[in-house]
C-alpha positions as CSV (number, residue, x, y, z in Angstrom):
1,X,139.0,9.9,48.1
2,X,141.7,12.1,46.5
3,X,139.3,13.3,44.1
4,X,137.0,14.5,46.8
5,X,139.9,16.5,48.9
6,X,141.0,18.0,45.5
7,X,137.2,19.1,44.8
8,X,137.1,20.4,48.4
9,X,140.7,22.4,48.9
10,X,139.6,23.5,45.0
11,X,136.7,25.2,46.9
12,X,137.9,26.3,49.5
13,X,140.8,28.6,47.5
14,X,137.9,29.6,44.8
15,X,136.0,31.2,48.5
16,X,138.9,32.5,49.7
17,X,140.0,34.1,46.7
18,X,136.4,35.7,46.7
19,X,137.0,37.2,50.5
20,X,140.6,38.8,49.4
21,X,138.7,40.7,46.4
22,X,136.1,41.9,48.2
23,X,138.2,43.4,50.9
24,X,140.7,44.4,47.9
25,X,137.3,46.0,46.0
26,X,136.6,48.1,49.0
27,X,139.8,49.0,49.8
28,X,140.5,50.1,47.1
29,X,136.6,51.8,46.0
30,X,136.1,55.2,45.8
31,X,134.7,57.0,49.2
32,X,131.3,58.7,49.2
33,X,130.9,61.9,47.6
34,X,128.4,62.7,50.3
35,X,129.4,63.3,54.0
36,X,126.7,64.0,56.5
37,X,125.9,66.9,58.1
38,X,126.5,65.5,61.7
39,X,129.9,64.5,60.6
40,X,130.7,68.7,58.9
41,X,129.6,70.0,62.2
42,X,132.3,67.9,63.9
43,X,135.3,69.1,62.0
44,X,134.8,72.3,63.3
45,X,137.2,72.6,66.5
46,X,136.9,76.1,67.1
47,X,138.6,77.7,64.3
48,X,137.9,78.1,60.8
49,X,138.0,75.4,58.2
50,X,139.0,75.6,54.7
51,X,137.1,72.5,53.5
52,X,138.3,70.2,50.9
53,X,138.4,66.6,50.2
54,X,141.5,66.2,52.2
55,X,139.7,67.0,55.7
56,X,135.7,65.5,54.5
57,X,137.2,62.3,54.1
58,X,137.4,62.0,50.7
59,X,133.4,63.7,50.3
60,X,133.1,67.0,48.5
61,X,129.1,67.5,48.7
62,X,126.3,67.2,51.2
63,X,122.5,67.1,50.2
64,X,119.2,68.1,52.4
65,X,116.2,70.3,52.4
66,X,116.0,74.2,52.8
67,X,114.0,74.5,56.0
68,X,114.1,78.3,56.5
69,X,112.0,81.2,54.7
70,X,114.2,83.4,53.1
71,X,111.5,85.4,51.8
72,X,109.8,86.2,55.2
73,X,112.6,88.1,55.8
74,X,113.5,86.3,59.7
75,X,116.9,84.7,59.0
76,X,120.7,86.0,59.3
77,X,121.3,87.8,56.1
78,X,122.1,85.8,53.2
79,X,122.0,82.6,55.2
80,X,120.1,79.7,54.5
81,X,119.3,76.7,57.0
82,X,119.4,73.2,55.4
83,X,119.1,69.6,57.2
84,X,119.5,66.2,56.5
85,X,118.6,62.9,58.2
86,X,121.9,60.4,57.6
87,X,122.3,57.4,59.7
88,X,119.0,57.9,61.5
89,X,120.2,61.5,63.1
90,X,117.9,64.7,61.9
91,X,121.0,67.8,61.6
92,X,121.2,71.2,60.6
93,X,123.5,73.8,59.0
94,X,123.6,77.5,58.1
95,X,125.1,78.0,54.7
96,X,126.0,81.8,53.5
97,X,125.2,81.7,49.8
98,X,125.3,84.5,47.3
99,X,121.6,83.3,45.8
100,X,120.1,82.8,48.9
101,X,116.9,84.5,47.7
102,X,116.5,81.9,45.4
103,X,116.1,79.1,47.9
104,X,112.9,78.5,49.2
105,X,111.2,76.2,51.9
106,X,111.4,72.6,50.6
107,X,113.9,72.6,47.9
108,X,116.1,69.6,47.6
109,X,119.6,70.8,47.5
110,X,123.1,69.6,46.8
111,X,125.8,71.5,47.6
112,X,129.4,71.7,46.7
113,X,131.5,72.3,49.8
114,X,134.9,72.2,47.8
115,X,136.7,75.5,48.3
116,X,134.3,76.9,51.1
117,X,134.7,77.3,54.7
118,X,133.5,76.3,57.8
119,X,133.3,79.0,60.7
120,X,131.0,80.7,62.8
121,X,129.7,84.4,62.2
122,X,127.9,86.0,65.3
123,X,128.2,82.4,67.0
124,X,126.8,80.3,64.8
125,X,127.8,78.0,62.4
126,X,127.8,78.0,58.8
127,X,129.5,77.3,55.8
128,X,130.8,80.6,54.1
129,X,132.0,81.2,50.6
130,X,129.0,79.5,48.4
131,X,128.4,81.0,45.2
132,X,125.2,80.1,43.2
133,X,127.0,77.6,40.9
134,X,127.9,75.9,44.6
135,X,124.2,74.9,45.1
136,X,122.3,72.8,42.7
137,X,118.2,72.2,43.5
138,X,116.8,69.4,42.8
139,X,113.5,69.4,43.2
140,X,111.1,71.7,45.8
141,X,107.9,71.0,47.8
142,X,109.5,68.7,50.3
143,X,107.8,69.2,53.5
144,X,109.6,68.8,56.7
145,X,107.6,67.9,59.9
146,X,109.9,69.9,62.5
147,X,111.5,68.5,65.6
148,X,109.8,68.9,69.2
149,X,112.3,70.2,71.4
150,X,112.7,72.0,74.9
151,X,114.8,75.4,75.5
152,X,116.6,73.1,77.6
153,X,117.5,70.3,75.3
154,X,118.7,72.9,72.8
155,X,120.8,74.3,74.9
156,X,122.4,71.1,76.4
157,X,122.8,69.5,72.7
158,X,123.1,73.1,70.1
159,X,125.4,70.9,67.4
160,X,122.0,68.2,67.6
161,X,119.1,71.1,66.4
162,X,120.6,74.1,65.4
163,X,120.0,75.0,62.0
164,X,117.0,72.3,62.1
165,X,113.4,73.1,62.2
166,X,112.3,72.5,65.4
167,X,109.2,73.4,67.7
168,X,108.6,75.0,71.3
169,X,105.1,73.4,72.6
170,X,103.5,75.9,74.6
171,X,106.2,78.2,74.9
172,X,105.2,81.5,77.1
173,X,106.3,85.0,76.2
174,X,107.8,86.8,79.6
175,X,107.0,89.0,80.8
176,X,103.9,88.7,79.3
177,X,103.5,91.4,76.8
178,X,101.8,94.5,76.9
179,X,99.2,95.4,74.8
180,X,100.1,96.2,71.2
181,X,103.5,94.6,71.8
182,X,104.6,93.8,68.6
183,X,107.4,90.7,67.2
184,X,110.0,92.2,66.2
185,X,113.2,92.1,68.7
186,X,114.2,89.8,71.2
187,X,111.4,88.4,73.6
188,X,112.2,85.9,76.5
189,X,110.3,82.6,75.5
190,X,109.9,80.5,78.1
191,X,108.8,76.5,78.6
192,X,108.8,73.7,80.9
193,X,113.1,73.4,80.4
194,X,114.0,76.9,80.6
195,X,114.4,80.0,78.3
196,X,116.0,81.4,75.5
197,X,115.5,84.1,72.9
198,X,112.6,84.8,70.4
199,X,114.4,86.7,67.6
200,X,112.3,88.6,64.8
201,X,114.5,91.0,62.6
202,X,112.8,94.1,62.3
203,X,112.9,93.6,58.4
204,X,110.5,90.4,58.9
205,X,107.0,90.1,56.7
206,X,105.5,89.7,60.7
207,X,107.7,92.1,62.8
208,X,104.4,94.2,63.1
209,X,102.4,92.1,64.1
210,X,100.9,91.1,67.9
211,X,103.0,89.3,69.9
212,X,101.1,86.3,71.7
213,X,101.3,85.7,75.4
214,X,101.5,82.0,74.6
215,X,101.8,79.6,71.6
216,X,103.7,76.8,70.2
217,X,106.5,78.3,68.6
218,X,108.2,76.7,65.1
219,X,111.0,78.4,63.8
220,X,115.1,78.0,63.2
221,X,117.0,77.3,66.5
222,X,120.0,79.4,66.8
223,X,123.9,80.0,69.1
224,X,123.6,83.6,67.5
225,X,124.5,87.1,68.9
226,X,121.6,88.5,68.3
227,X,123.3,92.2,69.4
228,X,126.1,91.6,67.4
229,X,128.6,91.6,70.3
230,X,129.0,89.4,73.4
231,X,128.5,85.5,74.0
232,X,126.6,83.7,71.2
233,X,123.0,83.3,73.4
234,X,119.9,80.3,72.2
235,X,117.6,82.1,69.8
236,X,114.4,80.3,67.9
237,X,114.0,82.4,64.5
238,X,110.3,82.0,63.7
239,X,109.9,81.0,59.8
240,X,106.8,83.4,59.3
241,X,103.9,84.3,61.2
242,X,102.2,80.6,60.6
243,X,104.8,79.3,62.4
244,X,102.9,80.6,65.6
245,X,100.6,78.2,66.3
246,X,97.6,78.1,68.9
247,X,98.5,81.5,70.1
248,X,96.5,82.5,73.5
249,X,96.5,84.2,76.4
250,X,99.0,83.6,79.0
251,X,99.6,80.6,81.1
252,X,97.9,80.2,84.2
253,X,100.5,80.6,87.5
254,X,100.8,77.2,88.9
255,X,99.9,75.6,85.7
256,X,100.5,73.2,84.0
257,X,99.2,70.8,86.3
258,X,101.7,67.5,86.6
259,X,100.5,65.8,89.1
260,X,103.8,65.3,90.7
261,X,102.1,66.4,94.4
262,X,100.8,65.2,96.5
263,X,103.1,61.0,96.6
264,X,101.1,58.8,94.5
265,X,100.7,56.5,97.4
266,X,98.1,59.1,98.6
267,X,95.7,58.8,95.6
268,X,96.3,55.2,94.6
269,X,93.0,53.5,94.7
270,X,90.4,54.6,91.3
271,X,87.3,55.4,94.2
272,X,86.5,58.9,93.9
273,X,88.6,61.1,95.8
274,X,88.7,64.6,96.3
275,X,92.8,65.3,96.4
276,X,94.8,68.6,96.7
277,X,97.0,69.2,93.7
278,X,100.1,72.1,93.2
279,X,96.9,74.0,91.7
280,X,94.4,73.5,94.0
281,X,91.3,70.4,94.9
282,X,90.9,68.1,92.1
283,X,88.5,64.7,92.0
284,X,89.8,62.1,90.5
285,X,86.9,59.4,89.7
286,X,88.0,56.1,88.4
287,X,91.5,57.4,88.0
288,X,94.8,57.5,90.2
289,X,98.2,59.2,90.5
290,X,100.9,56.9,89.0
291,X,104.4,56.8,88.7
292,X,104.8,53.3,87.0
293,X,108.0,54.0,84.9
294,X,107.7,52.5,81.5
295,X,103.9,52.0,81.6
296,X,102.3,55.4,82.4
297,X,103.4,57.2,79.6
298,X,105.5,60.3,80.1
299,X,107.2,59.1,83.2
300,X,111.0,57.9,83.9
301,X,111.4,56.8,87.1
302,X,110.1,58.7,89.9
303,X,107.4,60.8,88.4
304,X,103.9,60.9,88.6
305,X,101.1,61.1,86.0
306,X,97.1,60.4,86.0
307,X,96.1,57.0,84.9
308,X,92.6,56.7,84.6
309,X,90.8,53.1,84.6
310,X,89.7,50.9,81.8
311,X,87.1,48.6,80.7
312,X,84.2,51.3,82.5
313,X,80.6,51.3,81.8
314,X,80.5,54.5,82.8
315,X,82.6,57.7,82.9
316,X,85.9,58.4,84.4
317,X,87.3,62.2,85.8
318,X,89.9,64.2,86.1
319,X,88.1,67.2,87.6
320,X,89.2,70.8,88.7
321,X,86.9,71.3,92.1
322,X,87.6,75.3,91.5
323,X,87.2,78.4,88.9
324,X,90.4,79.9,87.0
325,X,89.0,83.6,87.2
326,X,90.0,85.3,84.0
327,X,88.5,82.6,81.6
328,X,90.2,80.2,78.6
329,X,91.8,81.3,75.3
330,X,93.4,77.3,75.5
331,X,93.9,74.6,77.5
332,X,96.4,71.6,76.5
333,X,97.7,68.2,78.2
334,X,99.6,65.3,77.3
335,X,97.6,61.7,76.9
336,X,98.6,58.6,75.9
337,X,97.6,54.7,76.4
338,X,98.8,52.8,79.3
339,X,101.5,50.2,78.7
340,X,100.0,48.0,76.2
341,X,96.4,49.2,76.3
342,X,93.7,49.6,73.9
343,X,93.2,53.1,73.1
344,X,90.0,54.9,74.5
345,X,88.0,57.4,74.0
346,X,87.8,61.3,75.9
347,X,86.3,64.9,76.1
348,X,87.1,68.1,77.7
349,X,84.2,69.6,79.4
350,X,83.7,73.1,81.3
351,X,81.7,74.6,83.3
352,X,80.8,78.0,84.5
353,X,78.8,77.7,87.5
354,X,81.0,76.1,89.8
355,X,80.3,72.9,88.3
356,X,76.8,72.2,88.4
357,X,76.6,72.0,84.5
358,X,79.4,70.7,82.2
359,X,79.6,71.3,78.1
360,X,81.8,69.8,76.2
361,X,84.4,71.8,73.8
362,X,86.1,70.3,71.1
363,X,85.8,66.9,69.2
364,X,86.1,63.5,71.0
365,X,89.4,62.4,71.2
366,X,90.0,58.7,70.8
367,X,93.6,57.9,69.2
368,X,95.3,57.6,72.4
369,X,98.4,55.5,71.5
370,X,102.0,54.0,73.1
371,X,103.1,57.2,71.4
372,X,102.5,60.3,73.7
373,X,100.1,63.0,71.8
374,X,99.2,66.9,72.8
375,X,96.0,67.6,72.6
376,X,95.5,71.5,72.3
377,X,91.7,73.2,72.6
378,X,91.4,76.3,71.1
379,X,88.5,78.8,72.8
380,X,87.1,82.1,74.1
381,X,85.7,81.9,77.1
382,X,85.3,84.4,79.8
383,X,84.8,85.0,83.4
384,X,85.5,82.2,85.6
385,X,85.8,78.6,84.4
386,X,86.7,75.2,85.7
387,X,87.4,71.6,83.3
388,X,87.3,68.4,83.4
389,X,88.6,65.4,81.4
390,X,85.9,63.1,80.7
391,X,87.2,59.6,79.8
392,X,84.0,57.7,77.8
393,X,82.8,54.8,79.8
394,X,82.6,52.3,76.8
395,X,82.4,49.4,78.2
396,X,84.9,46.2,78.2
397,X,87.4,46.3,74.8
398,X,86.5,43.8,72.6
399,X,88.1,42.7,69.6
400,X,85.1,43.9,67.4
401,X,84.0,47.7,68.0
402,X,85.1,48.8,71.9
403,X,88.4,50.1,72.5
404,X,88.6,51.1,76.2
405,X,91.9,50.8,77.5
406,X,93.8,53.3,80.3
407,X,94.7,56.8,79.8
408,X,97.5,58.6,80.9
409,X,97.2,62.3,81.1
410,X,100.0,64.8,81.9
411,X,100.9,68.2,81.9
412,X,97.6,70.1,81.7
413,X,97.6,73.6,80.9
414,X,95.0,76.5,81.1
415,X,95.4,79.9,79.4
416,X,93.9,83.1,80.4
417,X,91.8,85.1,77.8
């Protein structure tokens, strides 16, 4: 027995003696070079920083991808924008380097912070004092998908996007612009969250060319005082002109359409109904208003969608009942599969003569998914026009060839020509 509690007290110091050098080992290891971008932006408390190991805990570098276009012109002078994703969290940085030129769109960087500093020039952020012996590429051609945002979430959250690449969906020039109106300056740009400032420096590779009423805007999301004087003000710097995308005419007024009026208890049976919208008498065929948080897509508590109904031999509608006058340069809306659903399959159709005939524009759309999607149709039609979402009637889903589950649809959105 005494050979068995000698074998066992033998072990148990042998484990023991394990746990002490581990938490010895990384006591005692060497901290990360590396220190997140999320983590710079924080030391700044409103007053430069001369960075060194001492306050980056230890860290002299941090790494990402160039995301701005230094050769379109379009960014603060000398200034790149770089981001990172660390820790699951997507953040961005302006950096004031003497070889900025040098840096293009998708190069892998590393750069030395040692000796730099951390301030802000014209209200935003950046780290100053970079020479080109401070910035080592990598590689280049890393593509970056950029980061759908709203005016509004920028400006709630500036240290989350700015110096990221982020993009406005159907953001609307206002006023809207005149004809010949060019880029360059400062335009109001305008979505569903608010407004803030489209900046293109006169110097810009686009700067002459037409401004859009409407588009979804990509660029660099700035705090920047874009007069050089006053309060630092939100300001998306556009890459280069194919960071414009879908351009169109202007929004409808009223529009988008979200469904949020009339109560959903007034349209909650799928029998045909003719029901008066924010933009005027819709029928709704095999389809409701809905407001089941969690399960319609799009909707927290309290707000409404379209659901339309599954498992239909024949078609379903979402269907304007009157003509926008000037015609369509776009229209867009959200979808997206009901809670759990199969995906299904839909069309937009219009119609020009008050809806006795309907043609279909664009491709069938049948990728609907627990993930909300945009889909955007691109078109030049003139003189009045109504549309209509046609959801396929499939039949019941199967586990062969029918998907046919229920669609949400939200936020739909007509442009003039």
């Amino acid at each position: 027995m005494n050979k068995y509690i000698f074998q066992f007290f033998s072990c148990w110091l042998l484990l023991t003696g394990l746990a002490g050098c581990k938490k010895h080992d990384a006591a005692l290891g060497d901290p990360s070079p590396v220190i997140a971008i999320e983590d710079l932006r924080a030391i700044y408390q409103g007053t430069a920083v001369s960075l060194n190991t001492g306050n980056l805990a230890g860290a002299h570098q941090i790494i990402g991808i160039v995301v701005s276009d230094v050769q379109s012109g379009n960014m603060p002078a000398g200034t790149i924008a770089m981001q990172n994703n660390r820790r699951n969290k997507t953040r961005g940085i302006l950096l004031a380097v003497e070889n900025a030129a040098a840096l293009k769109t998708g190069d892998s960087i590393v750069v030395d912070l040692n000796g730099t500093t951390l301030t802000k020039v014209n209200g935003s952020l950046q780290v100053t004092g970079l020479n080109a012996a401070s910035v080592n590429k990598v590689s280049s051609g890393n593509a970056r998908n950029p980061i759908t945002v709203t005016t509004a979430l920028f400006k709630a959250k500036p240290d989350d996007y700015e110096g990221c690449l982020v993009r406005i969906f159907s953001g609307s020039i206002t006023p809207v612009p005149v004809a010949g109106e060019l880029y360059a300056g400062d335009k109001s740009l305008a979505d569903n969250g608010g407004t803030m400032v489209l900046h293109t420096e006169k110097s810009a590779s686009f700067a002459g060319k037409g401004l859009p009423a409407s588009a979804t805007f990509t660029g660099i999301p700035l705090l920047y005082q874009v007069d050089g004087k006053g309060d630092a003000v939100p300001s998306l710097w556009p890459r280069n002109i194919l960071d414009m995308l879908d351009a169109s005419g202007p929004v409808y007024k009223g529009f988008p359409e979200t469904f949020e009026f009339p109560n959903q208890s007034l349209k909650a049976s799928y029998a045909a109904a003719v029901v008066g919208l924010k933009t005027g008498n819709w029928l709704l065929d095999q389809a409701i208003l809905a407001n089941t948080s969690g399960r319609d897509r799009f909707n927290p508590a309290g707000l409404q969608c379209i659901r339309m109904q599954q498992n239909l031999a024949v078609p379903a509608y979402v269907q304007m009942n009157f003509n926008v006058p000037d015609g369509a340069s776009k229209v867009s809306f959200l979808y997206g599969a009901y809670y759990n659903d199969a995906t299904s399959s839909f069309v937009l159709e219009y119609s020009k003569d008050d809806g006795l005939t309907w043609l279909q524009t664009g491709k069938v759309i049948n990728n609907a998914s627990a993930v909300a999607k945009t889909a955007t149709f691109p078109m030049d039609i003139t003189g009045p026009v109504r549309f209509r979402v046609k959801k396929l009637g499939l039949g019941t889903t199967n586990n062969t060839s029918i998907n046919n589950g229920r669609l949400s649809i939200e936020d739909f959105a007509i442009y003039a020509n």
